[in-house]
C-alpha positions as CSV (number, residue, x, y, z in Angstrom):
1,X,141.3,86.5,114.1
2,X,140.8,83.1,111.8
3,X,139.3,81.8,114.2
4,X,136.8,85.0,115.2
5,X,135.4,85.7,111.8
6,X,134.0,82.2,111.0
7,X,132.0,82.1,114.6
8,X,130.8,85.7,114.7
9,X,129.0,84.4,110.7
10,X,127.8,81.5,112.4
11,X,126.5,83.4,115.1
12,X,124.7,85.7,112.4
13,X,123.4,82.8,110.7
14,X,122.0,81.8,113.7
15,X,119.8,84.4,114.2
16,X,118.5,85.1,110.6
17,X,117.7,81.4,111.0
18,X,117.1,79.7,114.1
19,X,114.5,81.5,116.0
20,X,110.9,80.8,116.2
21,X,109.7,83.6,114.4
22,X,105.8,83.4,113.4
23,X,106.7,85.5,110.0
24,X,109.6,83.6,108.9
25,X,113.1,83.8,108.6
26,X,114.0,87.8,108.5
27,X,116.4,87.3,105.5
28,X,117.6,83.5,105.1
29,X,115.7,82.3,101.5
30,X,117.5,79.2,101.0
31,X,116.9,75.6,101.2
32,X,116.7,75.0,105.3
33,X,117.0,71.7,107.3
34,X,114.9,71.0,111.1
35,X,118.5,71.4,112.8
36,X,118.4,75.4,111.5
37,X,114.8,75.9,113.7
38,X,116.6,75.2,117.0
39,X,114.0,77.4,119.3
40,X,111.1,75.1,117.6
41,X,110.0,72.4,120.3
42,X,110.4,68.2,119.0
43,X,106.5,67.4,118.9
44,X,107.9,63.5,118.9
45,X,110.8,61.8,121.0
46,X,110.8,59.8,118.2
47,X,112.7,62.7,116.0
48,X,115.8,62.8,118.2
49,X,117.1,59.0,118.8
50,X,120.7,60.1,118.1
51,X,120.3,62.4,121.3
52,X,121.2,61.0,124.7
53,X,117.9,61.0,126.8
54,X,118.2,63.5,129.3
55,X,119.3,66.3,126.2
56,X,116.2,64.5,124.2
57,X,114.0,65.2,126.5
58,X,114.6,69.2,126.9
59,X,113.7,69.5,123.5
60,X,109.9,68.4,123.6
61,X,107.2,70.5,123.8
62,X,106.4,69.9,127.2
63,X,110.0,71.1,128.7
64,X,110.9,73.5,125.4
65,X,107.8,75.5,126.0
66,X,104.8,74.3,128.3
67,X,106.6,74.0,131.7
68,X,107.8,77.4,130.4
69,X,104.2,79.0,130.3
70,X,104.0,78.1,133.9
71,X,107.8,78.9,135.6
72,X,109.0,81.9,132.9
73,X,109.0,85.9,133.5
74,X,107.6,86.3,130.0
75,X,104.1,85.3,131.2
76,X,104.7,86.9,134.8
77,X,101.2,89.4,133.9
78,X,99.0,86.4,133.4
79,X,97.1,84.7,136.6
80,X,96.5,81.3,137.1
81,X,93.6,80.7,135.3
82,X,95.1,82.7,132.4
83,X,98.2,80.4,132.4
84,X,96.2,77.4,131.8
85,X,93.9,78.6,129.4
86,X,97.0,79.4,127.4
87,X,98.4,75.6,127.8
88,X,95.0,74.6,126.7
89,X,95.4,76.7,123.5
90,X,98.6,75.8,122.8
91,X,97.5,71.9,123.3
92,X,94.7,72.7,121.5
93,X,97.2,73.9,118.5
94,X,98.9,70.8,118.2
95,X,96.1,68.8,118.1
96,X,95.0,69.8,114.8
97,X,98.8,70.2,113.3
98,X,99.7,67.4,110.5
99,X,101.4,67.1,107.8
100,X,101.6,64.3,104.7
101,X,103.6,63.3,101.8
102,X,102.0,61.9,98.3
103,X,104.6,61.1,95.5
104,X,105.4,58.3,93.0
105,X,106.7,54.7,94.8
106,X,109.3,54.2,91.6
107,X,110.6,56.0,88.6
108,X,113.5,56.2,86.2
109,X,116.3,57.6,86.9
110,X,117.0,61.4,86.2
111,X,113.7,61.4,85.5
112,X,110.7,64.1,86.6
113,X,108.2,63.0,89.4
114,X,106.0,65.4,91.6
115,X,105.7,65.8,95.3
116,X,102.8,67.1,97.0
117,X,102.4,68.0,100.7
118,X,99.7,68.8,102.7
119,X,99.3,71.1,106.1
120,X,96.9,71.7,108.6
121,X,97.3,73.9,111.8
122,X,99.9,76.6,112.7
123,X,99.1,79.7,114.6
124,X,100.4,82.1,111.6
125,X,101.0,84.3,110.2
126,X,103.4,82.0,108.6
127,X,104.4,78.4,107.9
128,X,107.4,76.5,107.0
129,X,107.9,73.1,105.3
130,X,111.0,71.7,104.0
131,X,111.8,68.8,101.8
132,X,114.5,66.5,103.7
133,X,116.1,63.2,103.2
134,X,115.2,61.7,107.0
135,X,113.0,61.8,110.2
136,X,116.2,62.6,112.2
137,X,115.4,66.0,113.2
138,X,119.3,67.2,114.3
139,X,120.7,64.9,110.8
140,X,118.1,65.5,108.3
141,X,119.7,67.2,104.9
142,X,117.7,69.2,102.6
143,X,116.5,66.9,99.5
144,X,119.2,67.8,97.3
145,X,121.9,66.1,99.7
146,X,120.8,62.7,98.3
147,X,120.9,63.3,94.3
148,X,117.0,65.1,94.0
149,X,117.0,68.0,91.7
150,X,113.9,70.5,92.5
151,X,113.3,71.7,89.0
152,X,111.3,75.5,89.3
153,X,109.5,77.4,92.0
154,X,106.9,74.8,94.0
155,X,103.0,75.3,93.7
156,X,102.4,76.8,96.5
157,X,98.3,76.7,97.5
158,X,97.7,78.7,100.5
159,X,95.1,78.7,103.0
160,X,92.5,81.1,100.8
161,X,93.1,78.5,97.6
162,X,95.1,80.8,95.7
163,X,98.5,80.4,94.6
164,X,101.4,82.0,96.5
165,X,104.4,83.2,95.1
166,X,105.6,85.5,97.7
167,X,108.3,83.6,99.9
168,X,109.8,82.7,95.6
169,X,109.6,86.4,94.8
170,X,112.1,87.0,98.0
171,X,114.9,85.4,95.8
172,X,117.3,87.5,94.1
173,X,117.0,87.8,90.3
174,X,119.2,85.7,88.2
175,X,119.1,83.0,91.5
176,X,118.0,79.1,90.8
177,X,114.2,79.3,92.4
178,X,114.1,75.6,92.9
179,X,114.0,75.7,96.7
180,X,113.2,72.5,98.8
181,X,111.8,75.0,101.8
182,X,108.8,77.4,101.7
183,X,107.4,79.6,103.8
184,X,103.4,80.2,103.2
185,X,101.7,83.1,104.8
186,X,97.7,84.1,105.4
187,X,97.9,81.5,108.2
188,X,95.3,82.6,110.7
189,X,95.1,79.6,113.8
190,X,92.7,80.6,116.5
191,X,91.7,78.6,119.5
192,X,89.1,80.0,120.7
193,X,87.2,80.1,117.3
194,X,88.4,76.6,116.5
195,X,89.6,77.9,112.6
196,X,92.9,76.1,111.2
197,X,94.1,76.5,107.9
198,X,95.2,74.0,105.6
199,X,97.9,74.8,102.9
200,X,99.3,72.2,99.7
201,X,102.6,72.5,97.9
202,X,103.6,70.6,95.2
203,X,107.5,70.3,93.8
204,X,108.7,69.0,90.8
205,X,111.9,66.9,91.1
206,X,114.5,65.5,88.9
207,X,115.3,62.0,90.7
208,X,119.1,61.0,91.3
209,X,120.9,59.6,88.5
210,X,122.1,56.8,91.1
211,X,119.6,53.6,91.1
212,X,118.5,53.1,94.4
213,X,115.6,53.3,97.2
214,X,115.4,56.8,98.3
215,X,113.4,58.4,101.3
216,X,111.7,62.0,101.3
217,X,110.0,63.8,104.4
218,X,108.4,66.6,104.7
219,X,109.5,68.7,107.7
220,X,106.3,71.2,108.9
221,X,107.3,74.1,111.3
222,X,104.3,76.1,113.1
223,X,103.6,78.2,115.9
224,X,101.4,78.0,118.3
225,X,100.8,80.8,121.3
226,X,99.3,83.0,118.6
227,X,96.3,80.9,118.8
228,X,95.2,82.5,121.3
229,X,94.8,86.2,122.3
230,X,96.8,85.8,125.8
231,X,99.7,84.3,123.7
232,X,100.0,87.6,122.0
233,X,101.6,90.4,122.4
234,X,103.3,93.6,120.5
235,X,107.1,94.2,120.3
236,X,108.8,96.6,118.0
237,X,104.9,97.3,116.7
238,X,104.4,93.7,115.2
239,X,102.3,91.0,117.0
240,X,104.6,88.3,118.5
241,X,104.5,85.1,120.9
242,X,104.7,85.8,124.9
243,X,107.5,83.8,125.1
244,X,109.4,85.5,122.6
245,X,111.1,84.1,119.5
246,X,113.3,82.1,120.8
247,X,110.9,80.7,123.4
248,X,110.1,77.3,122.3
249,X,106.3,77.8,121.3
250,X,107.5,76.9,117.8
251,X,107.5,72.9,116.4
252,X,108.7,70.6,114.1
253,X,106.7,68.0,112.9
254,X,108.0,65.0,110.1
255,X,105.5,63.2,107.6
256,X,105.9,59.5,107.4
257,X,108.5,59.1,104.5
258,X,107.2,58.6,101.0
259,X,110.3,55.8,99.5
260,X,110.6,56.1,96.0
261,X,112.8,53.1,94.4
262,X,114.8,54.5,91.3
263,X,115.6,52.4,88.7
């Protein structure tokens, strides 16, 4: 029974977390690391070099999700012709997708220094982006892991140029709302208008009281079928991907990584 109740939590973290869900985690508002979005699909081979090959491989996007589009029952109603203007929209989607960094090269130890990243792309209605200490998609830890305080709620600048506090207001009351993840809704990414979004966040961090040369990445996570109206389609009277939530049209893309020596 020791042994049950740990992996039936696991199993329920699982869910609330690791599924490609295009409005966000159901109920997990914590700080969240690329290994926790397990249905989102590699967009560089480059992210997994601690993976042997053949298991690397199965998690890019063209074996998590477009071979998929072509072989799976979830797009069975769709022709030919339907099929591969949905791979063109989903292509389309991860063409305009990117994400940077901009933050200070040095600074003092335990002292404050801002972050700021910048999106563009996602299929909405929602985006992720998480503050992590590497480019190693199944090793990456959440900034605080290496000695980085995040001091307050982020700025969060959506895709309208207002400020955003909903994913913050989630928290509980009396909890620390210095998270390293946010969530960003209003995202609207359509193929066939050719409209993508572009969102900025900015943290405030303490920096570790340990000198040393640090690394930060932002980790972006997006969807994609919803570009398109053939990638849509309604379950439980909310608009989801065809493939489901768990059927790879998700991503995970790193920024280069802004080094910041503290002295």
């Amino acid at each position: 029974m020791r042994l049950l109740v740990p992996c039936a939590i696991s199993i329920l973290i699982a869910t609330a977390v690791a599924l490609a869900d295009p409005y966000g985690p159901p109920y997990a508002v914590t700080d969240m690391a690329p290994y926790c979005a397990t249905c989102h699909a590699s967009t560089s081979l480059a992210q997994l070099p601690d993976l042997p090959p053949e298991i690397a491989v199965t998690e890019t996007i063209e074996q998590k999700h477009l071979t998929h589009i072509q072989t799976s029952v979830a797009y069975k109603d769709l022709t030919a012709a339907e099929r591969q203007s949905l791979l063109n929209a989903v292509k389309w989607a991860d063409e305009q997708a990117t994400v940077t960094i901009k933050g200070t090269a040095q600074a003092k130890r335990n002292s404050r220094v801002e972050v700021t990243v910048t999106t563009r792309g996602g299929a909405g209605p929602v985006i992720g982006v998480s503050l992590v200490d590497s480019v190693v998609r199944f090793q990456a830890r959440p900034i605080g892991s290496n000695g980085f305080k995040v001091l307050g709620p982020p700025l969060v600048i959506g895709p309208e140029r207002k400020a955003q506090t909903d994913w913050i207001d989630r928290r509980m009351r009396g909890f620390d709302l210095g998270l390293g993840t946010i969530m960003i809704a209003g995202i609207q990414g359509d193929a066939v208008t050719h409209h993508v979004d572009e969102t900025r966040t900015t943290w405030t961090l303490r920096t570790p009281p340990e000198p040393g040369v640090y690394g930060i990445v932002a980790a972006f996570y997006y969807g994609t079928e919803k570009a398109h109206p053939l990638g849509t389609v309604k379950r439980n009277g909310r608009a989801e991907p065809r493939g489901g939530v768990n059927g790879g049209s998700g991503r995970v893309m790193f920024s280069t990584v802004l080094t910041i020596t503290v002295n």
